[in-house]
C-alpha positions as a Markdown table, in Angstrom:
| # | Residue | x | y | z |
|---|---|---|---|---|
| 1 | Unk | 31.0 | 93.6 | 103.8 |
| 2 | Unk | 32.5 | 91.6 | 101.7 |
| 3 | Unk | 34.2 | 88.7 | 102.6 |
| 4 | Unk | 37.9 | 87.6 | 102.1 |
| 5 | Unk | 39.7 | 85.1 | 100.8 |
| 6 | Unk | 40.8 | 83.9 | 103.7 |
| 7 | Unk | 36.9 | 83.7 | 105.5 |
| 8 | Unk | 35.7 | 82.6 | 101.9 |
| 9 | Unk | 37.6 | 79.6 | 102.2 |
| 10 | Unk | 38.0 | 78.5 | 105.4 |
| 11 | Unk | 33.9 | 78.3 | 105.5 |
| 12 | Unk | 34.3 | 76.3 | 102.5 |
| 13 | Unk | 36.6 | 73.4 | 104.6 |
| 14 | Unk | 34.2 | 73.9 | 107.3 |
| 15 | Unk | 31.6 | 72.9 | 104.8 |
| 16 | Unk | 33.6 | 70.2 | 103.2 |
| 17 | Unk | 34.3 | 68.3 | 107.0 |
| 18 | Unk | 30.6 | 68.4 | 107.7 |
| 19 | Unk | 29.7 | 66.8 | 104.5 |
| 20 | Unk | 32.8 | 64.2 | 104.4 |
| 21 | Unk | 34.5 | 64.2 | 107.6 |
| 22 | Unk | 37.8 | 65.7 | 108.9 |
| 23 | Unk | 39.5 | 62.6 | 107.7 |
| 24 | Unk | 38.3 | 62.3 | 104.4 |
| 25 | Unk | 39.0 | 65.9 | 104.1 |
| 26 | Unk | 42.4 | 65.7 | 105.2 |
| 27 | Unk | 43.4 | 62.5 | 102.7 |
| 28 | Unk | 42.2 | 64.3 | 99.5 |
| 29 | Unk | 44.2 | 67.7 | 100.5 |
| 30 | Unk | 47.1 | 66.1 | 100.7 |
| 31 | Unk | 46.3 | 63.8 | 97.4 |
| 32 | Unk | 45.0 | 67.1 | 95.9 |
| 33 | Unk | 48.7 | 69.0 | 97.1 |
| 34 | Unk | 51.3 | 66.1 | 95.5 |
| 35 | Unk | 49.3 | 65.8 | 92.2 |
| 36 | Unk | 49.6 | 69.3 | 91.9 |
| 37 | Unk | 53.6 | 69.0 | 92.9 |
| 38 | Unk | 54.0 | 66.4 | 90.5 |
| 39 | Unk | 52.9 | 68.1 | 87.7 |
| 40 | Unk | 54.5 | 71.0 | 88.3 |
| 41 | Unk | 58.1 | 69.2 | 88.6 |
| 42 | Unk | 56.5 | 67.7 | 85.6 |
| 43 | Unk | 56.0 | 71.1 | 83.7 |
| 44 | Unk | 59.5 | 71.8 | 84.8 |
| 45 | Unk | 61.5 | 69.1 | 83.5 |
| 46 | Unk | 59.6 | 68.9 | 80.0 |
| 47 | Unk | 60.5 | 72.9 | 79.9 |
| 48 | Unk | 64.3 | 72.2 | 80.7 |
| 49 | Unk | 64.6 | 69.4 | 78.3 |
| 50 | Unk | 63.4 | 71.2 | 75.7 |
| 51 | Unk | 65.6 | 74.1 | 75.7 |
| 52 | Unk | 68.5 | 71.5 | 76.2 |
| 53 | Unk | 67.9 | 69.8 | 72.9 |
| 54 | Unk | 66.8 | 73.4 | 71.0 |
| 55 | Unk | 70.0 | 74.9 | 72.4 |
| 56 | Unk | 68.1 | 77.8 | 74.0 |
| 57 | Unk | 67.7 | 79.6 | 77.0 |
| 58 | Unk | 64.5 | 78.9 | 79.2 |
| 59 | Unk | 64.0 | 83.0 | 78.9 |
| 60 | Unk | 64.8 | 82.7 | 75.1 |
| 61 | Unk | 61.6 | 79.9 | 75.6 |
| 62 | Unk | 59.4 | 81.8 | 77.6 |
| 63 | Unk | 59.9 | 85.7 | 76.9 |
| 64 | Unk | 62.1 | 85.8 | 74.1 |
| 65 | Unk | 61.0 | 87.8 | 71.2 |
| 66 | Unk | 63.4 | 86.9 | 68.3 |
| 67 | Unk | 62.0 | 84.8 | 66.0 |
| 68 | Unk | 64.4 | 82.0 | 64.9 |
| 69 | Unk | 63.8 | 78.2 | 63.9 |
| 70 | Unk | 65.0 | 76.9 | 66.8 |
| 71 | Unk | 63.0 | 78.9 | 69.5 |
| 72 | Unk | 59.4 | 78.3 | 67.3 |
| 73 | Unk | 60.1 | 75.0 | 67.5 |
| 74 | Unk | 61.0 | 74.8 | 70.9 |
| 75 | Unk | 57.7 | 76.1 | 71.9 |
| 76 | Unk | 55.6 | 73.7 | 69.8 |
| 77 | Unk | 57.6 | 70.5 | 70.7 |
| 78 | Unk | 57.0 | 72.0 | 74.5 |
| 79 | Unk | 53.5 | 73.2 | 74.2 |
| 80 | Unk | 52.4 | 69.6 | 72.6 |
| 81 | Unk | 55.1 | 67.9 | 75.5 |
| 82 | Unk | 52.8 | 70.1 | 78.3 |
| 83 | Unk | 49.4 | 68.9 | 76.7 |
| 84 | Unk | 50.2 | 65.3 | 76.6 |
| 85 | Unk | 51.8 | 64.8 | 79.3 |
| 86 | Unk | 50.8 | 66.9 | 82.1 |
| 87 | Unk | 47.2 | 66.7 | 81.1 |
| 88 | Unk | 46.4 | 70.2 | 81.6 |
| 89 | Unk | 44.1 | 72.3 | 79.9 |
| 90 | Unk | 45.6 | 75.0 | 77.1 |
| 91 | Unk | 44.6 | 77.9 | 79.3 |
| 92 | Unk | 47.2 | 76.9 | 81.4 |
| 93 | Unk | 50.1 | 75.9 | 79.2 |
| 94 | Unk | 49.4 | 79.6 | 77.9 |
| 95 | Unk | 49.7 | 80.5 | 81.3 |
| 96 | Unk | 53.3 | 78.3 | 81.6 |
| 97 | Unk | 54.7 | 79.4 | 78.5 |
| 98 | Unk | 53.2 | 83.1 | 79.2 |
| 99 | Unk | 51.5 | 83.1 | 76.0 |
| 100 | Unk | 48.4 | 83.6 | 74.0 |
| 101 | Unk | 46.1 | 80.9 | 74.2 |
| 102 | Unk | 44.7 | 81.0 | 70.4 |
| 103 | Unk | 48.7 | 80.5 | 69.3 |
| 104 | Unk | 49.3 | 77.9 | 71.9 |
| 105 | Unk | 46.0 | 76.0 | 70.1 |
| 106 | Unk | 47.9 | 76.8 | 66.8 |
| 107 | Unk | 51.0 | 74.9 | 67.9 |
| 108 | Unk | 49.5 | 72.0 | 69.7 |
| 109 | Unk | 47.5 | 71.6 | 66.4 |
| 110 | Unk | 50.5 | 71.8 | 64.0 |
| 111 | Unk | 52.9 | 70.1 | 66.1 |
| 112 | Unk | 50.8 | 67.0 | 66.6 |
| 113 | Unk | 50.0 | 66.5 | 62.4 |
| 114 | Unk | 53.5 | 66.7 | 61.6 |
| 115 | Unk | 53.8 | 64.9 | 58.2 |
| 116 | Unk | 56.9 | 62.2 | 58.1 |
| 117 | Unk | 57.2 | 62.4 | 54.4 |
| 118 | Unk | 58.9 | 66.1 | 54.6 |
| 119 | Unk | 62.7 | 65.8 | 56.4 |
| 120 | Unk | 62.1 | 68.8 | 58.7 |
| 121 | Unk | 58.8 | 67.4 | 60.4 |
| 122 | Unk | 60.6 | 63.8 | 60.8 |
| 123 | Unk | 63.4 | 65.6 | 62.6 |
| 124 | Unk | 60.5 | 67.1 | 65.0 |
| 125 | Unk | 59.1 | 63.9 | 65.2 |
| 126 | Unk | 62.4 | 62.2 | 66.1 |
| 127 | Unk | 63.3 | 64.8 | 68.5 |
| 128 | Unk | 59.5 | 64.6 | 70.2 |
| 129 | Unk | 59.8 | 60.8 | 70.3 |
| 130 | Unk | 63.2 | 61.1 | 72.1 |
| 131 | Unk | 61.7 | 63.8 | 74.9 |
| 132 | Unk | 58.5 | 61.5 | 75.1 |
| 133 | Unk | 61.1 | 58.3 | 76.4 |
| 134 | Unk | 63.2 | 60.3 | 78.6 |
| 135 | Unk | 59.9 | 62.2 | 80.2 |
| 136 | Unk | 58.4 | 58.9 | 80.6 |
| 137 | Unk | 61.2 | 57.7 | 82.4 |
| 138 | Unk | 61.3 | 60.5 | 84.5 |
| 139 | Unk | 57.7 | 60.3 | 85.4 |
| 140 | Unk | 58.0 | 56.6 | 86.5 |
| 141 | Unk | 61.3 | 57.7 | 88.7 |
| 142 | Unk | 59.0 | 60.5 | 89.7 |
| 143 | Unk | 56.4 | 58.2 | 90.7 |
| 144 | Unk | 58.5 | 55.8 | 92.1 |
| 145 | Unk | 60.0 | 58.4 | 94.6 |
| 146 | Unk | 56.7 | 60.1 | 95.6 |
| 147 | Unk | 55.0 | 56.4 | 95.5 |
């Protein structure tokens, strides 16, 4: 019979406790439960501003299917925003932006090599240098409260 999800990991906290103890245990589930919040508020708020400062619509970012300047950037600036500062793997940025993994490695690669010498990367690069600030603040404030 197999076993469910439920059994599968309950016997793995049972495990855990006898190797670390119920206190020990205890600390790094709730350590393990507000890293994982924070990056998700994280993941959030990098999404938001970026839509605010393309101009588009978080489903425009996420499922839209036209294919105009604003939105393609919009999902490099985020995708690059998600990998540097949420420190997660490409899989799931994919996964956040619901799309294909090979193109998210397509725009985390052009997005970060953007060359200053043409006008329309330096605008990108601007425009990522502004989000970087106001994430940064965010993520002390975000800190700061959760500290």
């Amino acid at each position: 019979m197999p076993k469910s999800n439920s059994t599968e990991l309950i016997e793995e906290l049972l495990k855990t406790i006898d190797r670390v103890g119920l206190k020990k245990t205890i600390q790094r589930l709730k350590e393990t439960t507000n890293q994982l919040n924070e990056v998700e508020v994280l993941q959030e708020f990098i999404i938001e501003k970026t839509c605010n400062t393309f101009h588009i619509t978080r489903q425009t970012l996420l499922t839209g299917r036209q294919n105009t300047p604003n939105r393609t950037k919009a999902i490099g600036v985020c995708c690059v925003l998600l990998s540097n500062h949420c420190k997660i793997p490409q899989t799931k940025i994919a996964s956040v932006m619901r799309k294909d993994t090979s193109n998210i490695n397509k725009y985390i690669k052009k997005y970060q090599n953007l060359d200053p010498n043409f006008k329309l990367d330096l605008e990108i690069i601007n425009i990522i240098d502004n989000l970087n600030t106001e994430i940064n603040e965010f993520n002390i404030d975000l800190n700061i409260t959760n500290g």
